[in-house]
TITI-716290 format. One record per residue (C-alpha): residue number from 1; x, y negated, z. Coordinates in steps of 0.1 Angstrom, whole numbers, plus 5000, padded with zeros to 4 digits. Layout:
// residues N
num: NUM | u: X | v: Y | w: Z $
...
This chain:
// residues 322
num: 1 | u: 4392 | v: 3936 | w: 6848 $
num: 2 | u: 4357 | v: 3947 | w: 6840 $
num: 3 | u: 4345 | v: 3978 | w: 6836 $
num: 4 | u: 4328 | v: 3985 | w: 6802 $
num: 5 | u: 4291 | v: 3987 | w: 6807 $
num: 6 | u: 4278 | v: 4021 | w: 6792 $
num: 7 | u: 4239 | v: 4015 | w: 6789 $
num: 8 | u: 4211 | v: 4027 | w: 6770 $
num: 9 | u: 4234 | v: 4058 | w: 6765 $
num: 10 | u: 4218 | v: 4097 | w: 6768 $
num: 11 | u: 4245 | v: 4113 | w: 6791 $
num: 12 | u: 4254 | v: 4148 | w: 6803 $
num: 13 | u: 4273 | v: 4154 | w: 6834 $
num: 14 | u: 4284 | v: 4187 | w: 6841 $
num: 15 | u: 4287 | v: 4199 | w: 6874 $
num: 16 | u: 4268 | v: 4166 | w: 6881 $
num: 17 | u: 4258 | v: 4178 | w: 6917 $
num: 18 | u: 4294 | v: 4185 | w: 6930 $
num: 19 | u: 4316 | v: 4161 | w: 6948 $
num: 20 | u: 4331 | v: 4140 | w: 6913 $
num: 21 | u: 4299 | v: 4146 | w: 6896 $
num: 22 | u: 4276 | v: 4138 | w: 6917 $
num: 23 | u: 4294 | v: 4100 | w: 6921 $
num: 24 | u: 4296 | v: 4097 | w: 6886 $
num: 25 | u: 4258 | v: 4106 | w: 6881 $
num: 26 | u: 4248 | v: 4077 | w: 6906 $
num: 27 | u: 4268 | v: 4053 | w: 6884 $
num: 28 | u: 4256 | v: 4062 | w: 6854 $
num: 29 | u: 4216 | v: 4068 | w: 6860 $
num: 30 | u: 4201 | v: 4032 | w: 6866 $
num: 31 | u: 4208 | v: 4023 | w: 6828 $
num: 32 | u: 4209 | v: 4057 | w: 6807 $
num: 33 | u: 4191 | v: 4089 | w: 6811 $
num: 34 | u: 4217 | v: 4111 | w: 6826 $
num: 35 | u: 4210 | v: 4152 | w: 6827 $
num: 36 | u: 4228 | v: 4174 | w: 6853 $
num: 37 | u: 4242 | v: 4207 | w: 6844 $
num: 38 | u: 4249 | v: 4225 | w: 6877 $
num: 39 | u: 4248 | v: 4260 | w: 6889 $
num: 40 | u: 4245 | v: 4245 | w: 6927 $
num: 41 | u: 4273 | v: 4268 | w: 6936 $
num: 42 | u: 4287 | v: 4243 | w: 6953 $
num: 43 | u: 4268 | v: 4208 | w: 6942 $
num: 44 | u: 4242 | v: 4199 | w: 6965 $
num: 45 | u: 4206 | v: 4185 | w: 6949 $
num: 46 | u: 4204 | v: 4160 | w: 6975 $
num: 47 | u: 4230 | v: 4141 | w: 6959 $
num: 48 | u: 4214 | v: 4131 | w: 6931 $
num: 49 | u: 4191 | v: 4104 | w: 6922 $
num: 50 | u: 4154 | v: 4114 | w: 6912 $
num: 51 | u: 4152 | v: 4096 | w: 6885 $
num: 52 | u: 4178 | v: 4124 | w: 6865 $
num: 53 | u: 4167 | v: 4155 | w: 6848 $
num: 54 | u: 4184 | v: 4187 | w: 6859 $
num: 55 | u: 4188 | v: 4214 | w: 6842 $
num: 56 | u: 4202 | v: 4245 | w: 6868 $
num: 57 | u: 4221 | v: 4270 | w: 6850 $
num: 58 | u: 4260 | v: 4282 | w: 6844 $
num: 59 | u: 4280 | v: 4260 | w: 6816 $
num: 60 | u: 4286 | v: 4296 | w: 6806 $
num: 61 | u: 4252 | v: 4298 | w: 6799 $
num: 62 | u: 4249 | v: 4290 | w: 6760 $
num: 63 | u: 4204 | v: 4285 | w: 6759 $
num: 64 | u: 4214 | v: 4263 | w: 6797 $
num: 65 | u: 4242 | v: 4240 | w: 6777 $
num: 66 | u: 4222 | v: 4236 | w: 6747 $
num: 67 | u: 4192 | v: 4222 | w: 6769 $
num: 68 | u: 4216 | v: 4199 | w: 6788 $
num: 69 | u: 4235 | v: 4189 | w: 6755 $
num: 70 | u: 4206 | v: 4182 | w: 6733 $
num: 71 | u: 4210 | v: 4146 | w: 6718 $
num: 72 | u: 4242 | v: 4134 | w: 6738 $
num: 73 | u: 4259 | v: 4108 | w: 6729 $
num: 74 | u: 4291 | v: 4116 | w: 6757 $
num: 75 | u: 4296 | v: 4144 | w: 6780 $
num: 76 | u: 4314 | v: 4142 | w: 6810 $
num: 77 | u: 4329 | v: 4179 | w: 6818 $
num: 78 | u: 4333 | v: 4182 | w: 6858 $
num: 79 | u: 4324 | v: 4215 | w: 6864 $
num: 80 | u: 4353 | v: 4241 | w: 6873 $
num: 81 | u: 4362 | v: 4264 | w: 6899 $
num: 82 | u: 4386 | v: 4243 | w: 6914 $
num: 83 | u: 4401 | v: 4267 | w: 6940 $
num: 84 | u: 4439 | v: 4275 | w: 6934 $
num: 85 | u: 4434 | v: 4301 | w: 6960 $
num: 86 | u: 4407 | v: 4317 | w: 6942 $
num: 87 | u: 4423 | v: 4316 | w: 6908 $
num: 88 | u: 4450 | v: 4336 | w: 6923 $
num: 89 | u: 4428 | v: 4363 | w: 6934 $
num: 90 | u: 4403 | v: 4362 | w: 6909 $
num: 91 | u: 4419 | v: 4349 | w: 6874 $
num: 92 | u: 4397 | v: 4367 | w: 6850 $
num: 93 | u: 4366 | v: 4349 | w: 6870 $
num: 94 | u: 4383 | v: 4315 | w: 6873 $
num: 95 | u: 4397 | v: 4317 | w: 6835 $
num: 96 | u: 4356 | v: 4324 | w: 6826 $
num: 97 | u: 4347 | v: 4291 | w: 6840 $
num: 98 | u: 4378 | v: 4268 | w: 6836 $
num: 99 | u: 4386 | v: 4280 | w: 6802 $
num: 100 | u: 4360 | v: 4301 | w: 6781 $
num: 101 | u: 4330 | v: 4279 | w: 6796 $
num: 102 | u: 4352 | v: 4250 | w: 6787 $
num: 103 | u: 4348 | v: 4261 | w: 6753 $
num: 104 | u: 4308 | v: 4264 | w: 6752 $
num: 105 | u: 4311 | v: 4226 | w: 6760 $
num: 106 | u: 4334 | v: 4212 | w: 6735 $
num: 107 | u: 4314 | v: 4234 | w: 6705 $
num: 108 | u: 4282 | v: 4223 | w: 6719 $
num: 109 | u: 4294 | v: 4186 | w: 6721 $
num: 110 | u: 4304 | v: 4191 | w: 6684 $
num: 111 | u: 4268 | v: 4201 | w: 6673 $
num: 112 | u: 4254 | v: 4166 | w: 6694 $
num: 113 | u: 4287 | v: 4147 | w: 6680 $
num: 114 | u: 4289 | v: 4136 | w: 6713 $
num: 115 | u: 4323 | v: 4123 | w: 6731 $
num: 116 | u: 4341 | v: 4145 | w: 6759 $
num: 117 | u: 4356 | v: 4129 | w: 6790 $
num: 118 | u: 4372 | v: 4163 | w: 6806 $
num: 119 | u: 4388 | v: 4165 | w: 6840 $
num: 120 | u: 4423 | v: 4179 | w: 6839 $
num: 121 | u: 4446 | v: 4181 | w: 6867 $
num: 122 | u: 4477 | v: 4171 | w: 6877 $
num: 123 | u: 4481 | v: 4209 | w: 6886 $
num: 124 | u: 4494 | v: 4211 | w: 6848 $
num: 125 | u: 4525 | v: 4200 | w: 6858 $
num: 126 | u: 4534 | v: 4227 | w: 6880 $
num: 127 | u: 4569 | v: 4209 | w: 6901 $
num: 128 | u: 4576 | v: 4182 | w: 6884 $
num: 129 | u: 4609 | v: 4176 | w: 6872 $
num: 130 | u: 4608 | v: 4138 | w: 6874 $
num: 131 | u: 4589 | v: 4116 | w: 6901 $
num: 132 | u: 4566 | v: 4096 | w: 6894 $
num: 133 | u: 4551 | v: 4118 | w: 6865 $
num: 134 | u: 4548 | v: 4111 | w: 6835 $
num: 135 | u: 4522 | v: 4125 | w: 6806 $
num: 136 | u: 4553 | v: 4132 | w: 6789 $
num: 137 | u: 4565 | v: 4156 | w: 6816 $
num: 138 | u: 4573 | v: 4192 | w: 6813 $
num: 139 | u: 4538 | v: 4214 | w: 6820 $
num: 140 | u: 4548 | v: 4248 | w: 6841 $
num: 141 | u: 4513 | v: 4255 | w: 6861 $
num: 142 | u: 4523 | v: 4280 | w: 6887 $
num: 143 | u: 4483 | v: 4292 | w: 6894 $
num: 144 | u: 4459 | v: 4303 | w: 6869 $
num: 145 | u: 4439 | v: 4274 | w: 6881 $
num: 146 | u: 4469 | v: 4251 | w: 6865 $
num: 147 | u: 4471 | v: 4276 | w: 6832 $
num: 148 | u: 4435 | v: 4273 | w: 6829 $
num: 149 | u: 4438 | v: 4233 | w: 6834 $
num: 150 | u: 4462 | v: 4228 | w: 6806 $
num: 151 | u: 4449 | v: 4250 | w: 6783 $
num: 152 | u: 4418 | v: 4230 | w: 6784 $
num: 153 | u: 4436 | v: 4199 | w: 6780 $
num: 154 | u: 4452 | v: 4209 | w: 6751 $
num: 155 | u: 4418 | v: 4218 | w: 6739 $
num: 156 | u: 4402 | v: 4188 | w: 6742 $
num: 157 | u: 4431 | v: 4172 | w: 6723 $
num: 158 | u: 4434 | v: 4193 | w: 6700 $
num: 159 | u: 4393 | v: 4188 | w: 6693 $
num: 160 | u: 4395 | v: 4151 | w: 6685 $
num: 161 | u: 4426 | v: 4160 | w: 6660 $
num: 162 | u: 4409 | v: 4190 | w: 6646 $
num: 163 | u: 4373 | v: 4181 | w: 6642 $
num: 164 | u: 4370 | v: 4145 | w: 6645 $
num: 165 | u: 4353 | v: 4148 | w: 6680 $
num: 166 | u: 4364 | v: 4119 | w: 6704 $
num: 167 | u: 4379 | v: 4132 | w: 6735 $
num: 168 | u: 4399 | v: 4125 | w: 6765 $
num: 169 | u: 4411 | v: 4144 | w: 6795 $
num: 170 | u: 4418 | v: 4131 | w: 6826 $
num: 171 | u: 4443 | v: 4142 | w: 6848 $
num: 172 | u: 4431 | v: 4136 | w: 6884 $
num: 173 | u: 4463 | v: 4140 | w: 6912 $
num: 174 | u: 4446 | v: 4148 | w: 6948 $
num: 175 | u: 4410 | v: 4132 | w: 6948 $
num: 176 | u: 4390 | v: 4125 | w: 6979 $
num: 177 | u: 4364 | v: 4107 | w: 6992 $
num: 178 | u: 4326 | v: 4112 | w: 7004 $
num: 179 | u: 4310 | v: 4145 | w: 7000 $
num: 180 | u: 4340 | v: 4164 | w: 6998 $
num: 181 | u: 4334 | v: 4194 | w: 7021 $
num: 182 | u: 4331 | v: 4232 | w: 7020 $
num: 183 | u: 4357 | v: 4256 | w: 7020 $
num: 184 | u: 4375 | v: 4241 | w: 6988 $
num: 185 | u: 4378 | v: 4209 | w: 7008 $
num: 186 | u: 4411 | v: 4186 | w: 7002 $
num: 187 | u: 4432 | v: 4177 | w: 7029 $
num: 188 | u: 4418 | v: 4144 | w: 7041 $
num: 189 | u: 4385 | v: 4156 | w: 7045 $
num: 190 | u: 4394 | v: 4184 | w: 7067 $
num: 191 | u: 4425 | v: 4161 | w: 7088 $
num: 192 | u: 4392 | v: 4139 | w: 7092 $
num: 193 | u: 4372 | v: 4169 | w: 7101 $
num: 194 | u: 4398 | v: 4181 | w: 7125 $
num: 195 | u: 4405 | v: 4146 | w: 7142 $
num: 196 | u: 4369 | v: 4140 | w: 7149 $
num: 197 | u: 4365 | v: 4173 | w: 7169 $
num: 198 | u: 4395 | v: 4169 | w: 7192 $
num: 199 | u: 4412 | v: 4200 | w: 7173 $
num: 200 | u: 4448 | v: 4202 | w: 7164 $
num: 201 | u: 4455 | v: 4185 | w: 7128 $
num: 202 | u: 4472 | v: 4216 | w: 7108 $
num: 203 | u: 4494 | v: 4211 | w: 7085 $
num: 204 | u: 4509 | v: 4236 | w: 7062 $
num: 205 | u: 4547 | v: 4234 | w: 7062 $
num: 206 | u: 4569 | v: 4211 | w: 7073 $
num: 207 | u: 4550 | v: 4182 | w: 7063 $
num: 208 | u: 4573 | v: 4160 | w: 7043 $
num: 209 | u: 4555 | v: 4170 | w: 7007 $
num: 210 | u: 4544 | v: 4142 | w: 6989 $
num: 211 | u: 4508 | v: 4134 | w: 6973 $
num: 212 | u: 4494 | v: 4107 | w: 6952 $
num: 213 | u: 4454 | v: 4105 | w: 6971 $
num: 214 | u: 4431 | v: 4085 | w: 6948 $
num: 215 | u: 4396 | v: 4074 | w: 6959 $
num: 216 | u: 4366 | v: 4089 | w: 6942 $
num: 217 | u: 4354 | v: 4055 | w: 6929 $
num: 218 | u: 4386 | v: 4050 | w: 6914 $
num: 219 | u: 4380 | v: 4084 | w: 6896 $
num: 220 | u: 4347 | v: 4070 | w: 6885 $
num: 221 | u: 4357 | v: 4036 | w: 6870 $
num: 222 | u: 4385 | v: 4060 | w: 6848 $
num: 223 | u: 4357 | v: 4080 | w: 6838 $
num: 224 | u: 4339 | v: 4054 | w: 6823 $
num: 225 | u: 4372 | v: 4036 | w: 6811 $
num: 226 | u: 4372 | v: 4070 | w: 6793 $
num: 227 | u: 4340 | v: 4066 | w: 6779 $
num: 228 | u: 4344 | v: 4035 | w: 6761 $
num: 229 | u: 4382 | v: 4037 | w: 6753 $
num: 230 | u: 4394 | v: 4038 | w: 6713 $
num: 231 | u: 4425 | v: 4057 | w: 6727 $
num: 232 | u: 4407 | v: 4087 | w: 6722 $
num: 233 | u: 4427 | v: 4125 | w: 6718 $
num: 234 | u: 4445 | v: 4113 | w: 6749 $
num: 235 | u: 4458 | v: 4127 | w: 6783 $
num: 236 | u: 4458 | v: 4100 | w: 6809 $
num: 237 | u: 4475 | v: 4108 | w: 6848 $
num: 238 | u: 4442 | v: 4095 | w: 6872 $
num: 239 | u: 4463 | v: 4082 | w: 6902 $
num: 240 | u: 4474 | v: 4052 | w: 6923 $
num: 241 | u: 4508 | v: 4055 | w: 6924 $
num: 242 | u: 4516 | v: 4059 | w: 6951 $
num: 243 | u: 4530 | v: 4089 | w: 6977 $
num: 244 | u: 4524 | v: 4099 | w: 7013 $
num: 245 | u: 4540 | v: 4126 | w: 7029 $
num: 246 | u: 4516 | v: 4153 | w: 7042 $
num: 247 | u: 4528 | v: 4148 | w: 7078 $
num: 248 | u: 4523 | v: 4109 | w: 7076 $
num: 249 | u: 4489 | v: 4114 | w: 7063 $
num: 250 | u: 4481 | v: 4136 | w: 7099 $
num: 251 | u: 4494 | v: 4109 | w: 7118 $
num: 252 | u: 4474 | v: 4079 | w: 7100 $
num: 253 | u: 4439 | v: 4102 | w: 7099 $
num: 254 | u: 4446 | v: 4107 | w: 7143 $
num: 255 | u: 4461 | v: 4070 | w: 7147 $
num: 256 | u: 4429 | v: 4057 | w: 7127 $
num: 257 | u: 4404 | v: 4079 | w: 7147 $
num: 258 | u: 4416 | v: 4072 | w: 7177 $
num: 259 | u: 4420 | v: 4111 | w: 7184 $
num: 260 | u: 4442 | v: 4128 | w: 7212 $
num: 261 | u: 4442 | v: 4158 | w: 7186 $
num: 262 | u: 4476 | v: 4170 | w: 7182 $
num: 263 | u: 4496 | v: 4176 | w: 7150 $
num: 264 | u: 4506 | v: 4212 | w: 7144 $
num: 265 | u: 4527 | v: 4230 | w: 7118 $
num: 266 | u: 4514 | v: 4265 | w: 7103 $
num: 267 | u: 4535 | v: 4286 | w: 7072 $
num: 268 | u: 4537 | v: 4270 | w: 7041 $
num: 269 | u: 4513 | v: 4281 | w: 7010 $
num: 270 | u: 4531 | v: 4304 | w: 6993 $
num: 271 | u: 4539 | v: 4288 | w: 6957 $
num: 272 | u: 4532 | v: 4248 | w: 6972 $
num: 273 | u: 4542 | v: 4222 | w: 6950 $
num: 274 | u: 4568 | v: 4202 | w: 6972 $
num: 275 | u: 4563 | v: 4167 | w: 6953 $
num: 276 | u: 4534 | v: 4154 | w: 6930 $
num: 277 | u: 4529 | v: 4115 | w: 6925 $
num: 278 | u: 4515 | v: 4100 | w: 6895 $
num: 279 | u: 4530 | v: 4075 | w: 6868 $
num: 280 | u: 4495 | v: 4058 | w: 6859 $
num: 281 | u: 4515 | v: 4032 | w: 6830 $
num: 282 | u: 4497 | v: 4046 | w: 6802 $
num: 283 | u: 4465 | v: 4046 | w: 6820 $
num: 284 | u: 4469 | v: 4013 | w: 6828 $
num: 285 | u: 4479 | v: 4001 | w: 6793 $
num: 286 | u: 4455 | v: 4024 | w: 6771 $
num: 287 | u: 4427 | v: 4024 | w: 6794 $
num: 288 | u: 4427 | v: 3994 | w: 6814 $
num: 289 | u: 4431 | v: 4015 | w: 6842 $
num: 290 | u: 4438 | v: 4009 | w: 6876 $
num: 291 | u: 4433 | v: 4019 | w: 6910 $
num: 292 | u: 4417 | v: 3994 | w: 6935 $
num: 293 | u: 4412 | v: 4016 | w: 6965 $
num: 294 | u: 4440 | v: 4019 | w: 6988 $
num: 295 | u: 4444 | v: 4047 | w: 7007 $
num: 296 | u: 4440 | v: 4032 | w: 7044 $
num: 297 | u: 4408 | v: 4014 | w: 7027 $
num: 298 | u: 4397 | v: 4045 | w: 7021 $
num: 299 | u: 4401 | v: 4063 | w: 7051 $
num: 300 | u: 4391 | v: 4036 | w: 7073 $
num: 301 | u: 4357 | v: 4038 | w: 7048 $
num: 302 | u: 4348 | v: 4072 | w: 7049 $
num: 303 | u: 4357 | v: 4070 | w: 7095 $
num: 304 | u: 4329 | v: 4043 | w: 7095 $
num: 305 | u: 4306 | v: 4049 | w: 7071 $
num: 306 | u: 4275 | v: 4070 | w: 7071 $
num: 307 | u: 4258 | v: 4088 | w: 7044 $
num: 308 | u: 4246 | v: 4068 | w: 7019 $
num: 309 | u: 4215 | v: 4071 | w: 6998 $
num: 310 | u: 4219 | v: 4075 | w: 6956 $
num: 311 | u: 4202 | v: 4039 | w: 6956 $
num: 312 | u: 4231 | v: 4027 | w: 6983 $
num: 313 | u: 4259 | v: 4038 | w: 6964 $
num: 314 | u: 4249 | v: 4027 | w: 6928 $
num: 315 | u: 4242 | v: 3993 | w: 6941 $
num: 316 | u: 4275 | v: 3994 | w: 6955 $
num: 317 | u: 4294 | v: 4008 | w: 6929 $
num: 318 | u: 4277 | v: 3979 | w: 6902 $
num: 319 | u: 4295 | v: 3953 | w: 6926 $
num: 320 | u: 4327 | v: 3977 | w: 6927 $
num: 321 | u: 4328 | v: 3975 | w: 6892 $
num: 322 | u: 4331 | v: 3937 | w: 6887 $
């Protein structure tokens, strides 16, 4: 199935430099004029097409948002501080940006009447209590990261029932892909990291949890599914599907590198969700919804590709979305 074409549309990506952002920027910015609210705490400029206007400042920055936000017709809200770790030790910071910021975003998108695609997380669901998950589940976050998440889901619900505002929120499960690096880095991206240099592939615990991995592109076509969708004041689960245990992850990442790097178990995160897998059925049937990147595809992508300019990837993305 197609995706719907958004064209001719004045866009504002927040966070629009960072590792989701930034992908969804390049998609977007050959046929709208798409602004970039980032902070660069983490985005990187180079990732970003020239042809974009940037606007560097804090989404907790009301005169910064305004700027970004003036005549929008959708906003896509990616910026976060998406560290679990660094929720824990720092809540009142992380609630600032996760939740209060949040705010600033969905009031300012009310003055532009523009629509809000919102990224979630499948950290709202805390262990789940039925496999695969369902939007339907039971939320118990067990960081403030996963607090803050569903509170600003409920939020951008709530919006569209309360003022009229179209929104959705998107709950992503574990997202990777190119550009995902730094300290906050997911788990294939450091295996990958690991395998290349002949280290030991770490692995917290004993290995046999379970996530759902969906490829960034996939993330970007339910972005845009979002954008277009008249199943607005939604929740949709951003997934494939499908599970992997932790440990059989290690073991594809060295088998696919062809590394001698050994697999090693350290201690478990304290608090480590033992299970997560999405059940993408509404997303499928609401939005259209579904993912195309399997996850050997992926990895076996990201092993043999090299960086790719904005140009590269939009041109591939517009045949990826066919």
């Amino acid at each position: 199935m197609r995706s719907p074409p958004i064209r001719d549309r004045t866009v504002l990506v927040t966070g629009g430099a960072g590792f989701i952002g930034s992908h969804l920027v390049e998609t977007l910015a050959p046929h709208n004029e798409v602004r970039v609210l980032d902070n660069f705490s983490t985005g990187d400029q180079s990732y970003l097409p020239e042809d974009v206007t940037v606007v560097e400042g804090d989404i907790s920055d009301p005169i910064a948002l305004q700027q970004a936000a003036r005549g929008a017709d959708i906003i896509f809200h990616q910026a976060a501080m998406v560290s679990v770790g660094q929720s824990v030790a720092a809540p009142r910071a992380s609630n600032e940006t996760n939740l209060e910021a949040s705010l600033l975003v969905l009031e300012q998108a009310r003055q532009e009447d523009a629509r809000v695609v919102a990224a979630s997380s499948a950290a709202v669901y805390g262990h789940p209590d039925e496999l695969p998950v369902p939007e339907t589940a039971s939320t118990e976050p067990t960081s403030p990261y996963g607090i803050q998440k569903l509170a600003l889901d409920q939020y951008v619900r709530r919006y569209e029932e309360l003022y009229d505002l179209e929104t959705v929120a998107l709950r992503y499960f574990n997202v990777y892909g190119p550009r995902q690096q730094g300290p906050y880095s997911g788990v294939i991206s450091t295996f990958l990291e690991q395998a290349r240099a002949g280290e030991a592939i770490t692995v917290e615990g004993d290995g046999e949890q379970t996530r759902d991995f969906v490829h960034v592109d996939d993330v970007v076509r339910a972005n845009l599914r979002a954008a277009t969708t008249d199943s607005v004041g939604e929740a949709y689960n951003i997934g494939t599907g499908e599970r992997i245990s932790i440990r059989e992850l290690a073991e594809t990442i060295r088998d696919a590198t062809d590394s001698q790097s050994p697999v090693i178990h350290k201690d478990p995160r304290p608090g480590d969700i033992r299970h997560s897998g999405a059940d993408v059925s509404k997303a499928d049937s609401e939005l259209g919804f579904d993912a195309r990147i399997s996850l050997e595809s992926g990895i076996r992508s990201l092993i043999s590709s090299e960086p790719a300019t904005a140009s590269e990837r939009a041109a591939e993305r517009a045949v990826d979305a066919q």
